[in-house]
C-alpha positions in Angstrom: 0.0 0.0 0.0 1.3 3.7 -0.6 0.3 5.2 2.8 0.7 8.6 4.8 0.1 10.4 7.7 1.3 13.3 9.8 4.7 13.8 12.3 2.3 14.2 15.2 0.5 11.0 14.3 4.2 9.4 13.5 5.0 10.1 17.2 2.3 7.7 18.5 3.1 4.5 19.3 0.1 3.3 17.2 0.4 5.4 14.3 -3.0 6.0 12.0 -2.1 5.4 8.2 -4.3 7.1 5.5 -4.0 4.9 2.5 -3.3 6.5 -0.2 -3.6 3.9 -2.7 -3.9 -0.1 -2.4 -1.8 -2.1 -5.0 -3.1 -5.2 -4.4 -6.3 -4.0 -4.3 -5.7 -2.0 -7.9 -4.2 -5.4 -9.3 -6.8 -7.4 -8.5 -9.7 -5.1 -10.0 -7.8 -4.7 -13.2 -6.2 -8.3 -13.8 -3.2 -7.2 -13.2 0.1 -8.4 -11.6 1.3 -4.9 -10.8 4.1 -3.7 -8.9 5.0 -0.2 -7.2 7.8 1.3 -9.7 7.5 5.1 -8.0 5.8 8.7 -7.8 6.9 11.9 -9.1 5.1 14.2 -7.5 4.0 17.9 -8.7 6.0 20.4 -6.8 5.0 23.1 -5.6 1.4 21.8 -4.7 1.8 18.2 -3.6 -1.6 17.8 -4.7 -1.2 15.6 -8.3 1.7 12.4 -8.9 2.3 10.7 -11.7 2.7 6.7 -10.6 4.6 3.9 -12.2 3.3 0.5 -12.1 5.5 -2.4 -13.8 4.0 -5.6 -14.8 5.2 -8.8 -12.3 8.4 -6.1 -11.9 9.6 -5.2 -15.3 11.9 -2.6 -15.7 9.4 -1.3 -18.2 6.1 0.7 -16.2 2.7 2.4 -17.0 2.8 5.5 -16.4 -0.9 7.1 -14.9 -1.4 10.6 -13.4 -3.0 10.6 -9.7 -4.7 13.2 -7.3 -3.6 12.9 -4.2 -6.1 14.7 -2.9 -9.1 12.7 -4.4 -6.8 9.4 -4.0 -7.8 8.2 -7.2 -6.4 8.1 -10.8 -7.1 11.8 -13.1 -9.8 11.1 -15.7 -8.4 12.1 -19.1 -4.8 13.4 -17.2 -1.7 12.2 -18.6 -0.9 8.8 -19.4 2.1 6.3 -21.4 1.6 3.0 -21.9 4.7 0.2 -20.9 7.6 1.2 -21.4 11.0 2.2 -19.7 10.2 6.2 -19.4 11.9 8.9 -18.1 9.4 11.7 -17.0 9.5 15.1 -15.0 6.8 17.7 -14.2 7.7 20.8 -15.9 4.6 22.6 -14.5 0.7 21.5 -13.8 -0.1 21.3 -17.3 3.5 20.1 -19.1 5.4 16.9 -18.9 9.1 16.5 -20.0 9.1 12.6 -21.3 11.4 10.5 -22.6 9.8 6.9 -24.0 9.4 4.7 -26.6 8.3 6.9 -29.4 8.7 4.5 -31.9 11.6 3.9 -34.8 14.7 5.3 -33.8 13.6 7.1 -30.2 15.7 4.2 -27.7 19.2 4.3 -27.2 21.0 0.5 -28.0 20.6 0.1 -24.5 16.7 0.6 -24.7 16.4 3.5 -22.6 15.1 6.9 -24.4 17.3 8.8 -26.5 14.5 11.8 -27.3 13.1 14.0 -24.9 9.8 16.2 -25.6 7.9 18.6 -24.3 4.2 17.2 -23.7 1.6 19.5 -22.8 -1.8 18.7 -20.9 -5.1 18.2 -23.5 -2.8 17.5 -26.2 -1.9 13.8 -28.0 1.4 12.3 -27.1 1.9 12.5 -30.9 2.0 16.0 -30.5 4.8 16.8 -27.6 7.6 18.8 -29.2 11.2 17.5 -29.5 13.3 19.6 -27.4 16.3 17.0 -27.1 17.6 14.3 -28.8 20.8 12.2 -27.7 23.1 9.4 -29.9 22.1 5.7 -30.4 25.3 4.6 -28.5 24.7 7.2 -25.4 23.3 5.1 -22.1 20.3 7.3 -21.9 18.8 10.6 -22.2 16.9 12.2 -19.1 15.4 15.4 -18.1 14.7 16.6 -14.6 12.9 19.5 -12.9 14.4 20.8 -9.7 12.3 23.1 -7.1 15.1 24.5 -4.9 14.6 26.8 -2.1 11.9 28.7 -4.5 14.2 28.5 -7.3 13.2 26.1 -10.5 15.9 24.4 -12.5 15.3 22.5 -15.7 18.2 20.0 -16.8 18.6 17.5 -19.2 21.6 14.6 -18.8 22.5 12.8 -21.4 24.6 9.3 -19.8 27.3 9.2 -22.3 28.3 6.0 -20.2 27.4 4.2 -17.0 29.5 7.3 -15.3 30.1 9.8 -17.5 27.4 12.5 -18.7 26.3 15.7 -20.7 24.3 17.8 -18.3 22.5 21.3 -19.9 20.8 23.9 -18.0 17.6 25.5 -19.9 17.9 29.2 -19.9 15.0 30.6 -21.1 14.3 28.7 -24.9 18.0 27.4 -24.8 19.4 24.7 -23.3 22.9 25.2 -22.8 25.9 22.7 -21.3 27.5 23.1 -18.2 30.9 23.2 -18.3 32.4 20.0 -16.1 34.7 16.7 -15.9 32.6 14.1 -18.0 32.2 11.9 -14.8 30.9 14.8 -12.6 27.7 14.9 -11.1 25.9 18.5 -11.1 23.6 19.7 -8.2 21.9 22.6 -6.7 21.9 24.4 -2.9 20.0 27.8 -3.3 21.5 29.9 -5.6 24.8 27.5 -5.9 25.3 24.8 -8.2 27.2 22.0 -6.6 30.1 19.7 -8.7 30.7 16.5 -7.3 34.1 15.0 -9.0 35.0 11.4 -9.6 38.3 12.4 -11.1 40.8 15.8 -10.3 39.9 18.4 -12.2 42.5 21.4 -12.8 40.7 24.5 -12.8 42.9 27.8 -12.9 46.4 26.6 -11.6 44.6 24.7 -8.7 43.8 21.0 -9.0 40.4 19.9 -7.6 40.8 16.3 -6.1 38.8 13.0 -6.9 35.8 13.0 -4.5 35.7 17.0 -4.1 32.6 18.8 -3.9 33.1 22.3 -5.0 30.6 25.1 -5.1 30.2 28.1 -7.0 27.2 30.8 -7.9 25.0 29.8 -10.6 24.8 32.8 -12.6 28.3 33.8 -12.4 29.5 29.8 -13.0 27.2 29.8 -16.1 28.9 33.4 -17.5 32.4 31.3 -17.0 33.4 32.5 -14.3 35.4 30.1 -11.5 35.2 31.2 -8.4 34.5 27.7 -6.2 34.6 26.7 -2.6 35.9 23.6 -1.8 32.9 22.4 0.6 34.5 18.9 1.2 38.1 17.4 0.0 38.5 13.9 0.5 41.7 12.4 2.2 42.9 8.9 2.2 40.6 7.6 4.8 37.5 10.0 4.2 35.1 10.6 1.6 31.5 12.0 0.8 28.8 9.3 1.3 25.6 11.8 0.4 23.9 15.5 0.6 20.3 16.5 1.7 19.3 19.8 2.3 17.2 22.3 5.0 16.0 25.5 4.8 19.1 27.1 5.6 21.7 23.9 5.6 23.4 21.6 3.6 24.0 18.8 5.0 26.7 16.4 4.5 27.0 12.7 5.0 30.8 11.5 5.4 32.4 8.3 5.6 35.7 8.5 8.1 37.8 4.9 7.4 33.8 4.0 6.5 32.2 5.2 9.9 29.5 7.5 9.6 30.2 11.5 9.8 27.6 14.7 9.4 28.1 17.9 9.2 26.2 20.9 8.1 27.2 24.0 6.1 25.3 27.2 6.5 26.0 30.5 3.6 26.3 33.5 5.6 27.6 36.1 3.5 29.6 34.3 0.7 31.1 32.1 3.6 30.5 28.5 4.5 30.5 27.7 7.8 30.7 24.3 9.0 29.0 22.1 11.8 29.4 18.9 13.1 25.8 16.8 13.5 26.6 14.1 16.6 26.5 10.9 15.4 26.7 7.2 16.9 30.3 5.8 16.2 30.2 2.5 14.6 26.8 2.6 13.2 25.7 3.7 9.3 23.9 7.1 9.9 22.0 9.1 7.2 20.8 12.3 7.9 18.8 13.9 5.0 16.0 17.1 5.7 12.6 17.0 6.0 11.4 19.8 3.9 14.5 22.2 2.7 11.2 24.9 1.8 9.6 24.9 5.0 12.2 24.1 7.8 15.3 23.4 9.4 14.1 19.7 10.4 15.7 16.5 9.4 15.6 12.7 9.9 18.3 10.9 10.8 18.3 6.8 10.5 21.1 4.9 12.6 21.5 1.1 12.2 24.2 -1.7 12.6 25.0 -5.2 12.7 23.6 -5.2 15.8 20.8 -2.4 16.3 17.3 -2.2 14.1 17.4 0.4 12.1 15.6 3.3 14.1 14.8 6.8 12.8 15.2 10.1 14.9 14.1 14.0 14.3 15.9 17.0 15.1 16.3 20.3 14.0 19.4 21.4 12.9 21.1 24.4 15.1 20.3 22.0 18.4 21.8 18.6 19.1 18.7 17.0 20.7 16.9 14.5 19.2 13.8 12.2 19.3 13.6 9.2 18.7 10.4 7.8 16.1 10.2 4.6 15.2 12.7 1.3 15.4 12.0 -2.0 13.8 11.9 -4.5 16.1 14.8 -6.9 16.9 15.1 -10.6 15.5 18.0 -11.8 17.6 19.4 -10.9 20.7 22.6 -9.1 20.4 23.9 -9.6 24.3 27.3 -10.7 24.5 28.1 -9.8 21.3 30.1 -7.0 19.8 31.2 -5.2 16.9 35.4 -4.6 16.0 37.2 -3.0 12.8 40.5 -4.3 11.6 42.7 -3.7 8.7 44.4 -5.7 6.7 47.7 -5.1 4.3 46.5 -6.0 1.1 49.6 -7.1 -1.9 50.3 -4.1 -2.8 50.5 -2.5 0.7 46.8 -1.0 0.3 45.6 -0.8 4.1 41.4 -2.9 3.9 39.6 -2.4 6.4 37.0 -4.9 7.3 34.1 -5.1 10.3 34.6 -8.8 12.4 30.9 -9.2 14.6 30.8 -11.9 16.8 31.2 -12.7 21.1 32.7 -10.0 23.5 34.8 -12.5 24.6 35.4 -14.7 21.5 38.5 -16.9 21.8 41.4 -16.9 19.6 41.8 -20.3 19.1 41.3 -20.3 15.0 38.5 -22.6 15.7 35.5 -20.3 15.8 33.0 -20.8 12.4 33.6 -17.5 10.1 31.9 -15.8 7.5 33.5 -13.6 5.4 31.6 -11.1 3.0 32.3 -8.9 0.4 31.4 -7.3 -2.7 33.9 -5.1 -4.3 31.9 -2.8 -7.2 29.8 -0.3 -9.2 31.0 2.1 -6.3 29.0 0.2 -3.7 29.7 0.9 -0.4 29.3 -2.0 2.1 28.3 0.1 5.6 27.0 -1.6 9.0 23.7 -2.9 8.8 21.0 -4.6 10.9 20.2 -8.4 9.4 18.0 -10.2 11.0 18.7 -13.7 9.3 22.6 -13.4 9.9 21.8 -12.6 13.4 19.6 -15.3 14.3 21.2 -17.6 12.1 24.5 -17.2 12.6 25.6 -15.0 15.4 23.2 -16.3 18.2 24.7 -19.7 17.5 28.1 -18.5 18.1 29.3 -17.4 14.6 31.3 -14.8 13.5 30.4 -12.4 10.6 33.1 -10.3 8.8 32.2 -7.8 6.2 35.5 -6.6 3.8 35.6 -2.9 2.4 37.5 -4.1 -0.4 38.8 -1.8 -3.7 36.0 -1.2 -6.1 33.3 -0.6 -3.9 32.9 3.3 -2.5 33.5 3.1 0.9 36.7 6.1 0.5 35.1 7.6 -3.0 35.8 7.5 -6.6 39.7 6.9 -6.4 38.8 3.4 -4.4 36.2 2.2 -6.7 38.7 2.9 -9.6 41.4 1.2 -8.2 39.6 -2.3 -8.9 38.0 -1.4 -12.1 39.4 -3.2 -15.6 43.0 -4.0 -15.9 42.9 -3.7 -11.9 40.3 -5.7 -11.3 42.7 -8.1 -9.2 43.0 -6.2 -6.5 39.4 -6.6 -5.5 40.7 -10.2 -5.1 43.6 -9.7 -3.6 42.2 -7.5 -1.1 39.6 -10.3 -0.3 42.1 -13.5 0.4 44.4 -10.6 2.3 41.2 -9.9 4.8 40.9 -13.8 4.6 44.7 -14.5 5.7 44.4 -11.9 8.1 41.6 -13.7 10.0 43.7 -16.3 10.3 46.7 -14.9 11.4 44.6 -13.2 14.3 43.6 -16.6 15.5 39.6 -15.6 14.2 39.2 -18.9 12.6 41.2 -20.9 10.2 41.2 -22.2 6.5 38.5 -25.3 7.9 36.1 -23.0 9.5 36.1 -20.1 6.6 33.4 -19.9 4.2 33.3 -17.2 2.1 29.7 -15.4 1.2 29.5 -13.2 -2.3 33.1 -12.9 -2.9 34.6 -9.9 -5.0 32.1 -9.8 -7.9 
């Protein structure tokens, strides 16, 4: 079911749902096996979404447009049939869309390669090209953003898995922002916010890999380069995420991959930064609740041993309330949670998370299982499973979870460092965490099994 309700009703142990709209119940009156695929709602009124329903969980979705008010589908409003779309409100009454137009309109990967313009009352026949990509591209994708009462239209167009084209409309143009190919572009206020994958050189001064640099949108789009540095990675830290409040951004950091916040606040052309307090081994994600209306966020803590739980707070105070918590499957007492490293081949410090008994013996004889993944820039943080935990731990097992190279636990330069001719060192880091185990008396070669491996 798609559900909602209020904060104040949130607080209350039992908690009053309004549902919004009942899948199964919408599947079963149509004869149809459909699946929740997402909302994009209409901004700034809240009040109209368009919803994507897949078939059994296609990648390809129906598109239908829905009052949210009403809680039932728009007679006549906009509509595509199943297909893998890209669509964005413009306004009430216009849709960017990018779908299967027919001949010649999907990229070799099958994703759309033409965007149009589709306005309300009007045939999809009719929408107006405003943007069409290559055949070989990954995808072509517009987006509107509602920033702090600002609107910005882009369109990206995925080169690649990581690299992209992103243009800015300005007015009837659409015009290209200047930026590494493998950036990502976002927005803060007035600022437009370059997140680099790779060092970018920009007057003399050399941006590093996993920086996120800032810069006024007007004056950035007119060429000029004036731009704050509002993080710079270092060996052991990186940027996991940004939200945003009404007067913050918010940063979520990885330190040697434990959770860090911090919030940066504008105050006459000068960042000035804040640290959120945040548990010390767990995976935290703060991200605000309405950057229009408030200085409010939510914060979500878990790890291997704690249910996820989400808190409130306001940013500019350090209390905060706790909501809700899932409940807990196993029982974590006597058991504990310790970070090692290991010295991979090539001298590479991996650091990996062992869970198991407070007072586990090093004897080499306790049952191990080792985990790890290793790619697409995936970062493997602490996290609350029930079935390893009841499983495994409560019977006296011990789980170990490897940050190894290709995942992006310390930002783009880690992820690379596994990727194509060095894809080896995924594997090497993996058997160095294994030896390491060993060596520490954790278990030996007849009581390791290894889980996932470096894929």
């Amino acid at each position: 079911v798609w559900r909602r309700t209020t904060l104040a009703e949130y607080r209350k142990a039992e908690t009053a749902w309004e549902i919004v709209l009942d899948i199964d119940k919408l599947a079963d009156a149509e004869k149809e096996n459909w699946v929740w695929k997402g909302a994009e709602i209409l901004r700034p009124t809240h009040d109209r979404a368009l919803l994507f329903l897949s078939r059994g969980g296609a990648d390809a979705a129906v598109m239908r447009e829905f009052d949210l008010n009403k809680k039932e589908f728009v007679a006549g409003g906009f509509t595509l049939p199943e297909a893998k779309s890209r669509v964005a409100w413009r306004h009430r009454d216009a849709l960017y869309v990018g779908t299967d137009f027919g001949a010649g309109s999907l990229t070799n990967s099958g994703y759309p390669r033409v965007v149009k313009e589709w306005q309300r009352g009007t045939p999809l026949s009719a929408a107006k090209t405003i943007f069409a990509g290559k055949a070989e591209d990954v995808s072509v994708t517009a987006s509107v953003v509602h920033d702090h009462g600002r609107v910005y239209e882009f369109i990206s167009r995925g080169l690649t898995f990581f690299t992209s084209e992103v243009l800015l409309r300005r007015g009837d143009r659409w015009v290209n922002i200047d930026k590494p190919a493998d950036a990502r572009v976002e927005t803060f206020k007035d600022q437009i916010l370059i997140r680099l994958r790779s060092d970018w050189t920009v007057d003399g001064i050399t941006h590093r890999a996993g920086s996120l640099l800032a810069s006024e949108i007007e004056s950035y789009m007119r060429g000029e380069r004036k731009l704050a540095v509002l993080f710079e990675p270092s060996e052991r830290r990186a940027l996991s995420n940004t939200s945003a409040t009404k007067n913050y951004l918010i940063l979520n950091e990885l330190d040697n991959v434990r959770s860090r916040t911090y919030t940066l606040n504008l105050d006459n052309g000068k960042w000035l930064r804040a640290t959120l307090e945040t548990p010390g081994l767990a995976t935290v994600r703060v991200s605000g609740v309405d950057a229009d209306e408030s200085d409010d966020y939510f914060i979500s803590v878990t790890d291997y041993l704690t249910p996820s739980s989400l808190w409130f707070g306001v940013v500019g105070t350090q209390e905060k309330e706790k909501l809700k918590s899932l409940p807990a499957f196993f029982s974590a007492d006597g058991l504990a949670i310790r970070q090692y490293e290991a010295i991979s081949k090539d001298g590479t410090r991996v650091p990996y998370f062992v869970v198991g008994k407070k007072e586990i013996e090093l004897d080499g004889k306790n049952p191990t299982l080792l985990y790890g993944y290793g790619g697409f820039n995936v970062s493997l943080l602490p996290s609350y499973s029930g079935g390893v935990g009841a499983a495994w731990l409560e019977r006296g097992g011990v789980y170990v979870v490897a940050n190894i190279r290709g995942g992006g636990e310390f930002g783009p330069t880690w992820h690379y460092a596994a990727r194509k001719e060095n894809r080896q060192r995924a594997y090497d880091d993996f058997i160095t965490v294994a030896e390491d185990l060993i060596a520490r008396k954790f278990t030996s070669p007849d009581h390791l099994g290894i889980q996932g491996g470096s894929n």
